[in-house]
N, CA, C and O atoms as a GROMACS GRO file, in nm:
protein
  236
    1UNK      N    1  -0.171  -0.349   0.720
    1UNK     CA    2  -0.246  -0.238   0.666
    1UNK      C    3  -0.355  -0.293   0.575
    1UNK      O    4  -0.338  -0.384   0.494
    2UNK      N    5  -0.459  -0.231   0.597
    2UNK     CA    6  -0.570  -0.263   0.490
    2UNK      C    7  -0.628  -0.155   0.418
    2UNK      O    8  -0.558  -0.055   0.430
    3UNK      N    9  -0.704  -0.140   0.366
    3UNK     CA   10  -0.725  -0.036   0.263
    3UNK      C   11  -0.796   0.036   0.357
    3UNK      O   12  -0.757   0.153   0.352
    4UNK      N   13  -0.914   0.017   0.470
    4UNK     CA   14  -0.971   0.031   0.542
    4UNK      C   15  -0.868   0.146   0.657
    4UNK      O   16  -0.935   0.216   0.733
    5UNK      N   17  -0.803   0.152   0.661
    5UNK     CA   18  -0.664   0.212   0.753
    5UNK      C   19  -0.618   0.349   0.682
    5UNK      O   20  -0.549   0.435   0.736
    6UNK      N   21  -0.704   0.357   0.461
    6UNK     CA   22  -0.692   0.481   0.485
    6UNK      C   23  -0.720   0.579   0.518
    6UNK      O   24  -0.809   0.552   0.599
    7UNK      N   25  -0.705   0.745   0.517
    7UNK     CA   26  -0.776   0.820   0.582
    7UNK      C   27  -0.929   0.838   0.543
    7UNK      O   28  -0.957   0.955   0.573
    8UNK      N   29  -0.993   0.802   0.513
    8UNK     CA   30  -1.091   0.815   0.442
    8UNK      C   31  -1.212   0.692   0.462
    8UNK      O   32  -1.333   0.706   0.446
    9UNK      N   33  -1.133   0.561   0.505
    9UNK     CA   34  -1.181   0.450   0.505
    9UNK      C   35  -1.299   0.403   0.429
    9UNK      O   36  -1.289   0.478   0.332
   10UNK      N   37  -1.382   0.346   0.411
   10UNK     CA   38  -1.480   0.309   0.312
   10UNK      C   39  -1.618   0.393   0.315
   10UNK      O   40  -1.694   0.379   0.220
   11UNK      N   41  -1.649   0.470   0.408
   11UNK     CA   42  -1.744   0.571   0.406
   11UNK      C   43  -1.776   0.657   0.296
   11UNK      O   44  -1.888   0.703   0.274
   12UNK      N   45  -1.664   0.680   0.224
   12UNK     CA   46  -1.674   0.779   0.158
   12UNK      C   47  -1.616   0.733  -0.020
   12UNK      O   48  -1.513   0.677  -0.057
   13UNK      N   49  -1.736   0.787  -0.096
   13UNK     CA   50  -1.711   0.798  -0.235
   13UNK      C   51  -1.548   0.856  -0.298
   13UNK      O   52  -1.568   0.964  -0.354
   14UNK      N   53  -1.406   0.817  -0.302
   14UNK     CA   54  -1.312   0.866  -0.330
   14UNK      C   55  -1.269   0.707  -0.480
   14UNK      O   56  -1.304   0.592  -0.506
   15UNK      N   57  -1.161   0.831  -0.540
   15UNK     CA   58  -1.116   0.739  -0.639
   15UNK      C   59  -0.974   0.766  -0.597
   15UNK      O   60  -0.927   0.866  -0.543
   16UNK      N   61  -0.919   0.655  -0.634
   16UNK     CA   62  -0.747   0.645  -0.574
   16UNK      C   63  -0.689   0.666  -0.714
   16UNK      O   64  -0.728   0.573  -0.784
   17UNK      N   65  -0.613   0.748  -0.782
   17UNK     CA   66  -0.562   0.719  -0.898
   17UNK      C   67  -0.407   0.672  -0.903
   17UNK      O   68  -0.355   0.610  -0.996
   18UNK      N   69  -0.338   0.718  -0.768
   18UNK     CA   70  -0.210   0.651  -0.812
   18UNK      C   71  -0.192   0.637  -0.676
   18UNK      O   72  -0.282   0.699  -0.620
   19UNK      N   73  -0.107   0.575  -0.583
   19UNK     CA   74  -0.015   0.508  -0.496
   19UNK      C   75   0.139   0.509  -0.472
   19UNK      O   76   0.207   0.422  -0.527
   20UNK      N   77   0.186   0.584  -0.409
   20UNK     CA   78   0.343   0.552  -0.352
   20UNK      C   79   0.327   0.484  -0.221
   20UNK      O   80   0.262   0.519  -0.123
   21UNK      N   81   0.421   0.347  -0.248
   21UNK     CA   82   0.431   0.292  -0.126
   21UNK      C   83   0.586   0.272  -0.092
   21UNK      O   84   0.667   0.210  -0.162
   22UNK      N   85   0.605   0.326   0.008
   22UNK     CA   86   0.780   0.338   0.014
   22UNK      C   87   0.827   0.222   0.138
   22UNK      O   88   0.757   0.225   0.240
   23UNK      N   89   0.924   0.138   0.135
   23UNK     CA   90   0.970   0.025   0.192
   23UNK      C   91   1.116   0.078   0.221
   23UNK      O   92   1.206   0.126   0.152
   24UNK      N   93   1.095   0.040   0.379
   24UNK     CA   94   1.249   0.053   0.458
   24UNK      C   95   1.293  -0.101   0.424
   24UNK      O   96   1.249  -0.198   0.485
   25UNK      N   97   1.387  -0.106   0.315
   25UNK     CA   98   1.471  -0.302   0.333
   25UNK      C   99   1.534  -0.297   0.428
   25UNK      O  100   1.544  -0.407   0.482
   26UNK      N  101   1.612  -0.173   0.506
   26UNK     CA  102   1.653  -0.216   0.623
   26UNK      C  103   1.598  -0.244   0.734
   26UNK      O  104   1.665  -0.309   0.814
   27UNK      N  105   1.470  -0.206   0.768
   27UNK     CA  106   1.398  -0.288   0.908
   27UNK      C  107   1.383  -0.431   0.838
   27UNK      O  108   1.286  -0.446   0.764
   28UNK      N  109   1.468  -0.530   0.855
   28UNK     CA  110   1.447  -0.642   0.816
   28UNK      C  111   1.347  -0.790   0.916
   28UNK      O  112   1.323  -0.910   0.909
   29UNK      N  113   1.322  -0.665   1.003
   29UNK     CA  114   1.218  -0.763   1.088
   29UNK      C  115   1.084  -0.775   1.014
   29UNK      O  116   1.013  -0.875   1.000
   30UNK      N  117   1.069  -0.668   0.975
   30UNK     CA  118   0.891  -0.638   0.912
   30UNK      C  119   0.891  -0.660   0.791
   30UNK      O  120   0.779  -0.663   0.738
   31UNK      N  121   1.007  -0.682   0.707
   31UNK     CA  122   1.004  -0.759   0.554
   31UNK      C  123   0.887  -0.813   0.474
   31UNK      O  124   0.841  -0.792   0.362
   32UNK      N  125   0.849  -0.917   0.615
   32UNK     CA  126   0.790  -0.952   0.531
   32UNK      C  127   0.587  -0.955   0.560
   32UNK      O  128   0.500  -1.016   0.498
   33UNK      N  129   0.575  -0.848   0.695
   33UNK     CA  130   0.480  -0.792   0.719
   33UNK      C  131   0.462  -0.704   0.577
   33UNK      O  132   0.356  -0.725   0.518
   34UNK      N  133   0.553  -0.609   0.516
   34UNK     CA  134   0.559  -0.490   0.428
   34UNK      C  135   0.463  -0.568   0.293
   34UNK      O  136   0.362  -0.518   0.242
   35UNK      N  137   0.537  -0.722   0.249
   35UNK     CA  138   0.526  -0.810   0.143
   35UNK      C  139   0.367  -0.844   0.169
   35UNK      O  140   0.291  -0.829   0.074
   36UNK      N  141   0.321  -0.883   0.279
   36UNK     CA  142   0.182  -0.927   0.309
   36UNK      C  143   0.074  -0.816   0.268
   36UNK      O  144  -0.039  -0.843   0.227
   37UNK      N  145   0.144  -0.646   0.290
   37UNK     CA  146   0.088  -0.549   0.299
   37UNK      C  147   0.110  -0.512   0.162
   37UNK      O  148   0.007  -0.454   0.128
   38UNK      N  149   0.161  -0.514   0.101
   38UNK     CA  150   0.149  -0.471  -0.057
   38UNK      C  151   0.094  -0.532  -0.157
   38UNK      O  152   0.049  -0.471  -0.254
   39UNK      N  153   0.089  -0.698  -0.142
   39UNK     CA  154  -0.005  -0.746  -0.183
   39UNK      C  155  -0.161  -0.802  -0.188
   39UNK      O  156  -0.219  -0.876  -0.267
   40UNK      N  157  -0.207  -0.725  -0.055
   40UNK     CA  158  -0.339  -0.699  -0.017
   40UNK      C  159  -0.373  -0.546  -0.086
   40UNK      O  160  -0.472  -0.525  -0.157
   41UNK      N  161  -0.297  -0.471  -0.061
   41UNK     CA  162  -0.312  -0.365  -0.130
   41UNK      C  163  -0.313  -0.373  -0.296
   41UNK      O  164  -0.371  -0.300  -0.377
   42UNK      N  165  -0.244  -0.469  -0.313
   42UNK     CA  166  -0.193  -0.456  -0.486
   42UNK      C  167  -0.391  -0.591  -0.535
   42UNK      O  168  -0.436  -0.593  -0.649
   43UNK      N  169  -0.435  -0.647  -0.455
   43UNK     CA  170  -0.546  -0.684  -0.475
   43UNK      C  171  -0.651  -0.594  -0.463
   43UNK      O  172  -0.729  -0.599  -0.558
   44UNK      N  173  -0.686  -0.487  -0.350
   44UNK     CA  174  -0.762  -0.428  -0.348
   44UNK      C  175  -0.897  -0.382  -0.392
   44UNK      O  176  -0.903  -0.276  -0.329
   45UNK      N  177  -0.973  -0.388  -0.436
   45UNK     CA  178  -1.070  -0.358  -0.518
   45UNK      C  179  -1.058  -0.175  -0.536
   45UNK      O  180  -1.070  -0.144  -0.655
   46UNK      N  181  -1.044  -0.095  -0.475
   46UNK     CA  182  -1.016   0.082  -0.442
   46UNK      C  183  -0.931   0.106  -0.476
   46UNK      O  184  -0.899   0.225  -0.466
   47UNK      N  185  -0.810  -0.014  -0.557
   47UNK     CA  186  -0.712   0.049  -0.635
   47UNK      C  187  -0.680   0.002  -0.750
   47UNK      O  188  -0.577   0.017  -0.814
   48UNK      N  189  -0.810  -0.076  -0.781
   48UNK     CA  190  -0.821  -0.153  -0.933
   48UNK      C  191  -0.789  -0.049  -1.035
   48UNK      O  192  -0.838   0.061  -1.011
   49UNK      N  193  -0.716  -0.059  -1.149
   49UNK     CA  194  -0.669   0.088  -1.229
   49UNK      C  195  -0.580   0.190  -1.197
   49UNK      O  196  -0.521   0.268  -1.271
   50UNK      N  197  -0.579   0.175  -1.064
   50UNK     CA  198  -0.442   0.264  -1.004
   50UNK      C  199  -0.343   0.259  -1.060
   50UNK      O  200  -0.325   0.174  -1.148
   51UNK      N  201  -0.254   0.346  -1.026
   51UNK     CA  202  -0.103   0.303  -1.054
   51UNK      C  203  -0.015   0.343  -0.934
   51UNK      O  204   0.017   0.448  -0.879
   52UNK      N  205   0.015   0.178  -0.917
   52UNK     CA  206   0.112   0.170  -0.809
   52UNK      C  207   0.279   0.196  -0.821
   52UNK      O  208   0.353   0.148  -0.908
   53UNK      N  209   0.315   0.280  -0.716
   53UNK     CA  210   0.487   0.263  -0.793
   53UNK      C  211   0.534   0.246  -0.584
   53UNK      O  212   0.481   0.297  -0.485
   54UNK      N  213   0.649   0.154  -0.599
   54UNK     CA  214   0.666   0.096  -0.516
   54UNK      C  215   0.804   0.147  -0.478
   54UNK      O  216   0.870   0.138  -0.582
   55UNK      N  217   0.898   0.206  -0.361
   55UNK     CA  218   1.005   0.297  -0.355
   55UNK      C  219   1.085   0.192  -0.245
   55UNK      O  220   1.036   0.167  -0.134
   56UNK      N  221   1.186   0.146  -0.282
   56UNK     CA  222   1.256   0.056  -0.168
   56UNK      C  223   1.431   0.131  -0.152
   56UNK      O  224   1.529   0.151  -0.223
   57UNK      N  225   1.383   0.152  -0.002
   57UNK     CA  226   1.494   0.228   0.027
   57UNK      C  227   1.577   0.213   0.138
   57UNK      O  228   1.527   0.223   0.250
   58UNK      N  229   1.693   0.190   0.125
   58UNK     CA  230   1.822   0.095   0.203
   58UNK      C  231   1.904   0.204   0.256
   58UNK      O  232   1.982   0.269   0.187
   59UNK      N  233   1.884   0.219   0.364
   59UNK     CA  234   2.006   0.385   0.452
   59UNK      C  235   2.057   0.233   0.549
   59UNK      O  236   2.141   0.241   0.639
   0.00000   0.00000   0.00000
């Protein structure tokens, strides 16, 4: 995922103020796709000042 992937993509003047990103730990195949993807996100420039809260959830 890139920031580019959101609905909105870079076209458009938006401010992001906060972020939920929710993580299945049980698909343990994509672990560490999820890890690659949160910390591109957690660099971002479109979510500099944000506030990220991160939800990891084990069924």
């Amino acid at each position: 995922m890139s920031i580019s992937t959101f609905p909105f993509g870079k076209g458009f003047a938006i401010t992001i103020l906060a972020l939920i990103f929710v993580v299945d730990c049980g698909d343990y195949d994509r672990i560490y796709e999820v890890r690659d993807a949160i910390h591109r996100i957690l660099r971002s420039v479109e979510l500099r000042g944000a506030r990220v809260l991160i939800l990891a959830n084990k069924q």
